[in-house]
BABAPA-239980 format. One line per 2 residues: number of its first residue (from 1); for each residue x negated, y negated, z of C-alpha. Coordinates in Angstrom, 2 decimals. Each point is the difference from the previous one (the first is absolute). Layout:
<sedos>
NUM> X,Y,Z | ... .
</sedos>
This chain:
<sedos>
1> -1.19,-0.61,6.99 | -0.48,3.57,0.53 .
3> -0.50,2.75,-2.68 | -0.23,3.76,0.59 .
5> -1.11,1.84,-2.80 | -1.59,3.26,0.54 .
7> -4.04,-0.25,-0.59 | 0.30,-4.04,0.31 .
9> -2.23,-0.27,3.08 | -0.51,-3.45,1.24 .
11> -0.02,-2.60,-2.49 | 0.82,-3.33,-0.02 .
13> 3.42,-0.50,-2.49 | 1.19,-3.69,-0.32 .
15> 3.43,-0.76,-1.25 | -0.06,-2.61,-2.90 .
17> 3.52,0.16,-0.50 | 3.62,1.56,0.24 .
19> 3.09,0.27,-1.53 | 3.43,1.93,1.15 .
21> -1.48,3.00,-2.35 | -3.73,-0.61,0.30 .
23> -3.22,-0.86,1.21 | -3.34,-1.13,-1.17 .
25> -3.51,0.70,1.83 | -3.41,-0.53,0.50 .
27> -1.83,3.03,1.23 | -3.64,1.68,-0.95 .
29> 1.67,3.16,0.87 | 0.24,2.17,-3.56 .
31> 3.58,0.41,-0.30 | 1.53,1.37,-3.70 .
33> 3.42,-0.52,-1.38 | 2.06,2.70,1.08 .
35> -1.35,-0.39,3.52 | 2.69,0.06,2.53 .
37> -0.32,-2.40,3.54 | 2.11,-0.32,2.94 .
39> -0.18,-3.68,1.10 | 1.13,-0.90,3.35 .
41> 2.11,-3.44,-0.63 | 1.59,-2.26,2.43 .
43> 3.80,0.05,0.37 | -0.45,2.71,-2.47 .
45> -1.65,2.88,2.20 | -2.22,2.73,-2.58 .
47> 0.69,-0.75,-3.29 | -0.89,2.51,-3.21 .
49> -1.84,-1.70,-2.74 | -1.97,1.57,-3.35 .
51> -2.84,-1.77,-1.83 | 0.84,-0.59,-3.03 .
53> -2.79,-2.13,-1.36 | -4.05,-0.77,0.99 .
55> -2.26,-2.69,-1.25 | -3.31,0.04,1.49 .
57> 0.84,-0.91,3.83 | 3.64,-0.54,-0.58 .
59> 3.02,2.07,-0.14 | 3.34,-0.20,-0.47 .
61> 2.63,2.24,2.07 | 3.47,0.95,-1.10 .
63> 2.59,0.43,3.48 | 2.17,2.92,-0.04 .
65> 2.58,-1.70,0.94 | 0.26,-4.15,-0.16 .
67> -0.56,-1.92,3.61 | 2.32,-2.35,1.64 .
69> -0.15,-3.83,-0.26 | -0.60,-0.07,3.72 .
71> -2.99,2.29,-0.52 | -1.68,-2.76,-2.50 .
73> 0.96,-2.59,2.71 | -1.63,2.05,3.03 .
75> -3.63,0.34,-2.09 | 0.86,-3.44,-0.89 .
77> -0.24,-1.03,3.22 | -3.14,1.79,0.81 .
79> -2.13,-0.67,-2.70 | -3.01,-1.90,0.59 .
81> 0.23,-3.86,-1.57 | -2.46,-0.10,-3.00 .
83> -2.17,-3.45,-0.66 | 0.99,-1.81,-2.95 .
85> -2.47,0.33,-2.83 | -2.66,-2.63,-0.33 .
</sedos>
């Protein structure tokens, strides 16, 4: 997952979740609702997306426009398996 957002630097930015007209992630970066990103997706190419809401670490991003089934299936396919909690 790549953002570009202009005074970002290099931060780390984990993607909890996503939806055909959203996203939710983890970042220390100090992002504020209204911010605007440009999110390089699989399938999907640079998409446009706005925060829209920040708690603490977490923030959830509106897209401009909603992303294709076969977008969610590509990040599907990449996303790194999670242990089962203990």
């Amino acid at each position: 997952l790549l953002l570009d957002t202009p005074g970002a630097g290099d931060g780390q930015v984990r993607l909890l979740d996503i939806a055909p007209g959203g996203m939710m992630l983890h970042t220390d970066h100090p992002f504020a609702p209204g911010d605007a990103l440009e999110i390089e997706l699989p399938e999907a190419g640079t998409v446009d997306a706005v925060i829209v809401w920040r708690r603490m670490t977490l923030y959830g991003c509106r897209f401009a426009k909603p992303i294709s089934q076969a977008t969610l299936a590509a990040l599907q396919l990449r996303a790194e398996p999670q242990a089962p909690p203990v």
